[in-house]
C-alpha positions, 0 to 999 in steps of 0.5 A, a space after each residue: 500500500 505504498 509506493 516502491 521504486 519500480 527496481 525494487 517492486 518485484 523483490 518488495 512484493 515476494 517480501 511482503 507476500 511472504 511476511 505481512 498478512 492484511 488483518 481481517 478486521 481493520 485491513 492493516 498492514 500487519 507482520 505475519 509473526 505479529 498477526 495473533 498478538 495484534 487481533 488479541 491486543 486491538 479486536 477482542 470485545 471488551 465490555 465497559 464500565 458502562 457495560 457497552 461492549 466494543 474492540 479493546 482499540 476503541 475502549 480508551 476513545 469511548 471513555 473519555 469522549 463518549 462513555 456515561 460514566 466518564 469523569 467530568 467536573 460540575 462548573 459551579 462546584 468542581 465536583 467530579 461526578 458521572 457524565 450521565 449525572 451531570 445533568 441533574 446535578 448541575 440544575 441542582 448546583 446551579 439554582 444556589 446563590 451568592 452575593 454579588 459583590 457589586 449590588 450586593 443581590 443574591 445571583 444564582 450561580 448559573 446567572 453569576 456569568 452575565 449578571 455583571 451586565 444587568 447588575 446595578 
């Protein structure tokens, strides 16, 4: 899958075809020898803490991107919680108050953000 010089071609293509297989799963250019090892290690099913199952290659991805279970951080209180918790925190989190240092109001902490522009 790559360009050879045409004096090498015939040399190159009897090498390769002695020792690099073509992987049946993501058509990678594997080594003969190493073919087992990469099936085991990037194309066995794993299954998630959220209990998605997926290809061992793809598990690292889904947990910081896509997982609902994945660790993120609450914006109004830097609390770490589940991402499919998040949600429901955030309205809870979010409807607190505390003193503007301007007007001296309570704001709610979802509002503190642009309340300067309307304060006072």
């Amino acid at each position: 899958k790559k360009d050879i010089p045409a004096v090498n071609f015939i040399i190159h293509e009897i090498h390769c075809r002695r020792n690099i297989e073509i992987c049946p799963y993501c058509s990678d250019s594997i080594p003969k020898s190493e073919m087992k090892n990469h099936i085991e290690s990037e194309h066995v099913q794993v299954t998630c803490k959220c209990r998605m199952k997926m290809e061992n290659s793809l598990l690292k991805d889904h947990e910081a991107t896509s997982c609902p279970l994945r660790p993120v951080l609450c914006q109004f209180c830097d609390i770490q919680l589940a991402f499919n918790k998040l949600q429901e925190h955030e309205l809870y989190c979010g409807a607190r108050t505390e003193p503007c240092e301007r007007c001296g109001r309570n704001v709610l902490l979802r509002e503190l953000q642009e309340h300067p522009r309307v304060c006072g």
